[in-house]
Backbone atoms as SQL, in Angstrom:
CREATE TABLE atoms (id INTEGER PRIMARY KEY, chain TEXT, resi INTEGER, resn TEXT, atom TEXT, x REAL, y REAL, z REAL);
INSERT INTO atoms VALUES
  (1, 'A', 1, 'UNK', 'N', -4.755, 5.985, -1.877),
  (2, 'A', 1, 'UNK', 'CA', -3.316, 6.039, -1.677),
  (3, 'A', 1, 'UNK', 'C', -3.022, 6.231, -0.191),
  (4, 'A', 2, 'UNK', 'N', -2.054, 5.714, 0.379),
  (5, 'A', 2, 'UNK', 'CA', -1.971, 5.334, 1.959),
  (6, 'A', 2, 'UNK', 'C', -0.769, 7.061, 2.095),
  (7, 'A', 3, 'UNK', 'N', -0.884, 7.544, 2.990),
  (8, 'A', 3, 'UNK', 'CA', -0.343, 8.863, 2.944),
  (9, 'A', 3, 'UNK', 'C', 0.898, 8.778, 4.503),
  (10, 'A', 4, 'UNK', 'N', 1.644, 9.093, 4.153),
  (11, 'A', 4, 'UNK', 'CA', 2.635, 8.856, 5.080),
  (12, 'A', 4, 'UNK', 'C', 2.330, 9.689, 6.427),
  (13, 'A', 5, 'UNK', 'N', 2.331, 9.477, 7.556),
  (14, 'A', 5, 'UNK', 'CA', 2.043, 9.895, 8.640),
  (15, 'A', 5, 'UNK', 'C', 3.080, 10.388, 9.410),
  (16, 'A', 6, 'UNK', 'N', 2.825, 12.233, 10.269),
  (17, 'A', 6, 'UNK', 'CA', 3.630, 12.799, 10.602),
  (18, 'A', 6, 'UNK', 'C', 4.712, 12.269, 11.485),
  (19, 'A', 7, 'UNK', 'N', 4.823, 11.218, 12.054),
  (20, 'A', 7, 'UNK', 'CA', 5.592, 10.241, 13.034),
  (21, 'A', 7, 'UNK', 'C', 6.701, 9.742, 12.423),
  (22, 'A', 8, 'UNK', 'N', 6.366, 9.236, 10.941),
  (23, 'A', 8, 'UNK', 'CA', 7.004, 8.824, 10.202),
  (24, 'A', 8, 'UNK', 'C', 8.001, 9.487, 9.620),
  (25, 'A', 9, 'UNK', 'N', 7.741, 10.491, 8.811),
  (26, 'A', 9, 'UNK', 'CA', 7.963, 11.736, 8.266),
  (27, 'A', 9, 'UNK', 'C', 9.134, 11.932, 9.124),
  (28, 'A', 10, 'UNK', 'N', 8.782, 12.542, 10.768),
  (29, 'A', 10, 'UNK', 'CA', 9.889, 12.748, 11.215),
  (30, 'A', 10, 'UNK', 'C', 10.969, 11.919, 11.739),
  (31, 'A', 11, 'UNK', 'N', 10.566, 10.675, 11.407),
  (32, 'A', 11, 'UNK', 'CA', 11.437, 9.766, 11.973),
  (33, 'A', 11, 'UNK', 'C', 12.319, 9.313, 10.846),
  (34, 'A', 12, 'UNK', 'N', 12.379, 9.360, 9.341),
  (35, 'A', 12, 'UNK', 'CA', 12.588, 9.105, 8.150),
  (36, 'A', 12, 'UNK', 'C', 13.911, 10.648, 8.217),
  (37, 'A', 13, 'UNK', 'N', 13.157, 11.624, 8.345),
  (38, 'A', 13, 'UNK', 'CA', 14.143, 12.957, 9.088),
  (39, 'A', 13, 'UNK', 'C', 15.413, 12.554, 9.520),
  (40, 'A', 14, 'UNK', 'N', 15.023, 12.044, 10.805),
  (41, 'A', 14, 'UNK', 'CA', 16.077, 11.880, 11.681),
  (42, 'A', 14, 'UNK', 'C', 17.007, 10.936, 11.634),
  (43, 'A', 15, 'UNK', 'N', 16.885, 9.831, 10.674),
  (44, 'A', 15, 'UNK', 'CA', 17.473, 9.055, 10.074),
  (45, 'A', 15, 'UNK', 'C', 18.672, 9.703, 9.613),
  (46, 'A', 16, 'UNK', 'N', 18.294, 10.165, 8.288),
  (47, 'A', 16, 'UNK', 'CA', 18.664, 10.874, 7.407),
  (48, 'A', 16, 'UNK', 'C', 19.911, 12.052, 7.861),
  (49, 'A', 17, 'UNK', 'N', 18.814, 12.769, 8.524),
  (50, 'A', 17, 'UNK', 'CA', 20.428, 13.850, 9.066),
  (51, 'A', 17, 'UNK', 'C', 21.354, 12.906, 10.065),
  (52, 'A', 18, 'UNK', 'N', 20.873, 11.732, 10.828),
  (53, 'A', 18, 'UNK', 'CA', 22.480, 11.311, 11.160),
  (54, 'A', 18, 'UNK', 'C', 23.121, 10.225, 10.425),
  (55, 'A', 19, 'UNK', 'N', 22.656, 10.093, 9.455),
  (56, 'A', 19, 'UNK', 'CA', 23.712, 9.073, 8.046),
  (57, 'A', 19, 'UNK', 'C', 24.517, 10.705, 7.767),
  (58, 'A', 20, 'UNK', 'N', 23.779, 11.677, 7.742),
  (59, 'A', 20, 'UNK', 'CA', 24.663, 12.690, 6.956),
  (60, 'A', 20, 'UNK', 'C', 25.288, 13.396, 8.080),
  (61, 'A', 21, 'UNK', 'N', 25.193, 13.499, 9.200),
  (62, 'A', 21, 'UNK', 'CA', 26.059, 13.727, 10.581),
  (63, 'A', 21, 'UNK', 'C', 27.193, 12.937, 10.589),
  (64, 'A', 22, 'UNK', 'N', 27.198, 11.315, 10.414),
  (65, 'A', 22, 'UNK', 'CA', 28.385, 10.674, 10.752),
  (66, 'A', 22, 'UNK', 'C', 28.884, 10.617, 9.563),
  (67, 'A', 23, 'UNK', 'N', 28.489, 10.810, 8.065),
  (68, 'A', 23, 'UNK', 'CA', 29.367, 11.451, 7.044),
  (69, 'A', 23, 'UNK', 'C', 29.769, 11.938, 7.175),
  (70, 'A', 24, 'UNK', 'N', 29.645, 13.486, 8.123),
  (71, 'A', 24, 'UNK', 'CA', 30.473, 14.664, 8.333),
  (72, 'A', 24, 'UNK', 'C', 31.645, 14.334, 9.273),
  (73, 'A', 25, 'UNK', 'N', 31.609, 13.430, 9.882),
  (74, 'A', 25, 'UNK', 'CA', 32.249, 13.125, 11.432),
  (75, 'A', 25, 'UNK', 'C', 33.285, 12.483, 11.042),
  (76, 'A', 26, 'UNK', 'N', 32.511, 11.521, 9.327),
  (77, 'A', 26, 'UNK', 'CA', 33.481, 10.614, 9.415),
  (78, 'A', 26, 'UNK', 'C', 35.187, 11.687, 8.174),
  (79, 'A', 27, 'UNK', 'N', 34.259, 12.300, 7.911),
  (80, 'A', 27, 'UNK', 'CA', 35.044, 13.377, 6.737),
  (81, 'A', 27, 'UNK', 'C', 36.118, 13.814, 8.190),
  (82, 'A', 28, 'UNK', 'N', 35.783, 14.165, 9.481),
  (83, 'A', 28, 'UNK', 'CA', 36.715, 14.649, 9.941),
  (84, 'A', 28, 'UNK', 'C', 38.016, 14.261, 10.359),
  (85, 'A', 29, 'UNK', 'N', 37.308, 12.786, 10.402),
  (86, 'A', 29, 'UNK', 'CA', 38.470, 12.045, 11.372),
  (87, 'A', 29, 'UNK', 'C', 39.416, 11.271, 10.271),
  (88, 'A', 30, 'UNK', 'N', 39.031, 11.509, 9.291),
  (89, 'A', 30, 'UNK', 'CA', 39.779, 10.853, 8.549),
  (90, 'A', 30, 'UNK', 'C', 39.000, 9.787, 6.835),
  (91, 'A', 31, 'UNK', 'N', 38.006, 9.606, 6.841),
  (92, 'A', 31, 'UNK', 'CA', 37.420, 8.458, 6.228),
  (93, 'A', 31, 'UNK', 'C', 36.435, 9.354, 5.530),
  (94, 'A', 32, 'UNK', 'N', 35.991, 8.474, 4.484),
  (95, 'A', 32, 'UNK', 'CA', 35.553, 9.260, 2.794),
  (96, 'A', 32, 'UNK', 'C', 34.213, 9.264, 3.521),
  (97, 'A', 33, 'UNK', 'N', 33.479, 10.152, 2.863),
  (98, 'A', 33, 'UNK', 'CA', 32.076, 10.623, 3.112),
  (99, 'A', 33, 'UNK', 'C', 30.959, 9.421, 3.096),
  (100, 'A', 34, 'UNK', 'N', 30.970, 8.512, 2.298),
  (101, 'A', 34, 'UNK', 'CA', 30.584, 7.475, 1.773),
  (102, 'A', 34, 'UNK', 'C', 31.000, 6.039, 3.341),
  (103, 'A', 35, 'UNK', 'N', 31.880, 5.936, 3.629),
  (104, 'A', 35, 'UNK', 'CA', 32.424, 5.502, 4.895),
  (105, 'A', 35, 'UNK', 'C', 31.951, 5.398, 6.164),
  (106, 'A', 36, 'UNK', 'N', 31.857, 6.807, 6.166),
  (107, 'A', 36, 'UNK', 'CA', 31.534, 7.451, 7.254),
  (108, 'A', 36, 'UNK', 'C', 29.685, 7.300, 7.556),
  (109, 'A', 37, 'UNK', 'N', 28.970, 7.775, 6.577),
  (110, 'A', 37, 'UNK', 'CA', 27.870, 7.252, 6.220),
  (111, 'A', 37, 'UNK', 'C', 27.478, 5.614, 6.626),
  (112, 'A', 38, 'UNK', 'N', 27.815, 4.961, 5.776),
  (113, 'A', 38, 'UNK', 'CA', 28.058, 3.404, 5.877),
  (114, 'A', 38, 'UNK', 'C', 27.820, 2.840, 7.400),
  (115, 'A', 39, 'UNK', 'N', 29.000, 3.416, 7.673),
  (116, 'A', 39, 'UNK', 'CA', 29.308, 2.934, 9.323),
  (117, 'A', 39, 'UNK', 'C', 28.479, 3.773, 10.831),
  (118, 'A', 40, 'UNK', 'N', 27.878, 4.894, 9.932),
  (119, 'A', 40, 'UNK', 'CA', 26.783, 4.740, 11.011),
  (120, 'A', 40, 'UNK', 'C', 25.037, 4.424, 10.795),
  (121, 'A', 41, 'UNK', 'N', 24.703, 4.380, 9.064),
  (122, 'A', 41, 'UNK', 'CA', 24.142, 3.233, 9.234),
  (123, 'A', 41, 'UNK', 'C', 23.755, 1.975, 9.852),
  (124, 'A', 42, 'UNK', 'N', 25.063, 1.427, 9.600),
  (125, 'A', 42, 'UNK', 'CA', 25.664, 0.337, 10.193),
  (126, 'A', 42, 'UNK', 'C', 25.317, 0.262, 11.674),
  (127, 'A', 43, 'UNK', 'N', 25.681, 1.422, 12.305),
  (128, 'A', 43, 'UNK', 'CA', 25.521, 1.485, 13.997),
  (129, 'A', 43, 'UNK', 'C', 24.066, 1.589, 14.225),
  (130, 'A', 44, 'UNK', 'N', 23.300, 2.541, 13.644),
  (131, 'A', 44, 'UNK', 'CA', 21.816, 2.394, 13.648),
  (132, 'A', 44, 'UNK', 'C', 21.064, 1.394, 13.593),
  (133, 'A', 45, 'UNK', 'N', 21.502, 0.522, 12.320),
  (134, 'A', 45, 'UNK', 'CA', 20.861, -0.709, 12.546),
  (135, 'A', 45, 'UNK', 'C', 21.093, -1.979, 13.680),
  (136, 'A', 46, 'UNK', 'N', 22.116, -1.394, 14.003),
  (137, 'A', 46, 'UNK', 'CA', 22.984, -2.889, 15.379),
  (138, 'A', 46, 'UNK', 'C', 21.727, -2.227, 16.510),
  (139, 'A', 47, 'UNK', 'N', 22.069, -0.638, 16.599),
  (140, 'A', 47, 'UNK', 'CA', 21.363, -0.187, 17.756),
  (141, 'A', 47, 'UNK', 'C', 20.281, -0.359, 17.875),
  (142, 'A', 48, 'UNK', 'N', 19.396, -0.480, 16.681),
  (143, 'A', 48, 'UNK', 'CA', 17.676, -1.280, 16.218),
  (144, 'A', 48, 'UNK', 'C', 17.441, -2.646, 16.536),
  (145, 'A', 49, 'UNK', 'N', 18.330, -3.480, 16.251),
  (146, 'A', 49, 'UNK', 'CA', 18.700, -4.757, 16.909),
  (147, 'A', 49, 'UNK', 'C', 18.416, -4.922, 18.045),
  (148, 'A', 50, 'UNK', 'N', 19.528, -4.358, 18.757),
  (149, 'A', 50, 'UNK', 'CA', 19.399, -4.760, 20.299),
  (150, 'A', 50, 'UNK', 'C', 18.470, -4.276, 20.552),
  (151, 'A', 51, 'UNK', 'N', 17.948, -2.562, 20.325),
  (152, 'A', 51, 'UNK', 'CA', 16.071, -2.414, 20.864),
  (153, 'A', 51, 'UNK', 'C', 15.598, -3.509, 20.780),
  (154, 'A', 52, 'UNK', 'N', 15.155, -3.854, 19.853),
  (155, 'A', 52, 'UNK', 'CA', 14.463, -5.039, 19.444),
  (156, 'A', 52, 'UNK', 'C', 14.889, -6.247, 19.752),
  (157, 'A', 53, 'UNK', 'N', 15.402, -6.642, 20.123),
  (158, 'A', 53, 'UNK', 'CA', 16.071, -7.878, 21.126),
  (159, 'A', 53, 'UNK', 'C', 15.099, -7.982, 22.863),
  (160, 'A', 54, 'UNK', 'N', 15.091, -6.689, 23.229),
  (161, 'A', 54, 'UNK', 'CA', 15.211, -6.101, 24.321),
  (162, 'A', 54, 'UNK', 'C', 13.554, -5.860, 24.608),
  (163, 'A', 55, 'UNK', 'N', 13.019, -5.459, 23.521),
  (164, 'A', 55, 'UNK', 'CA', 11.774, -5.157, 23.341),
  (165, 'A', 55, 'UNK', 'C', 10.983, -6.473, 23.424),
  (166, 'A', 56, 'UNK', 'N', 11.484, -7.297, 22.640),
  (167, 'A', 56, 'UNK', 'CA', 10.374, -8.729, 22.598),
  (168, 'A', 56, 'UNK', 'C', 10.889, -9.514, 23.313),
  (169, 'A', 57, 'UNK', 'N', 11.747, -9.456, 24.604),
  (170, 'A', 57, 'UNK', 'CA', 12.254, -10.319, 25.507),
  (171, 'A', 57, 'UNK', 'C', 12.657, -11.559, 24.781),
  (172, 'A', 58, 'UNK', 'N', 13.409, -11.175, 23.520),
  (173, 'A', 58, 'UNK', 'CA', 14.583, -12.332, 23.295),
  (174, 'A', 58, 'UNK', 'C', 15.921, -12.429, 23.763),
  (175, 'A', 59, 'UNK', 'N', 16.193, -12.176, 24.927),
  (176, 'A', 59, 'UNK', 'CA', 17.782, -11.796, 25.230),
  (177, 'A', 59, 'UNK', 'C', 17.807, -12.870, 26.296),
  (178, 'A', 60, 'UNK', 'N', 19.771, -13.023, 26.745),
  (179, 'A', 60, 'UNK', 'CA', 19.241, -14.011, 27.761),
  (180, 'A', 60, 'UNK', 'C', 19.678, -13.709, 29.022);
């Protein structure tokens, strides 16, 4: 069985508490917990993107 590695672990972490950070953020400003969540998902993955854009010199 392949065992998840401490790098991971904490990076799976840190995920996690900021989907549930911009839930909280988004509860403040106005927008349902679920929303708020969503949309910084959402930003995480754009922001993974462009790393990765940036990283394998696909940009122009």
């Amino acid at each position: 069985m392949h065992r998840l590695q401490p790098h991971t672990l904490i990076g799976l972490f840190t995920l996690l508490t900021l989907v549930l950070a911009g839930a909280a953020v988004g509860r403040i400003i106005g927008l349902t917990a679920g929303e708020g969540a969503y949309l910084t998902a959402l930003l995480l993955a754009f922001m993974g993107w462009i790393a990765g854009r940036k990283r394998t010199g696909k940009h122009r």
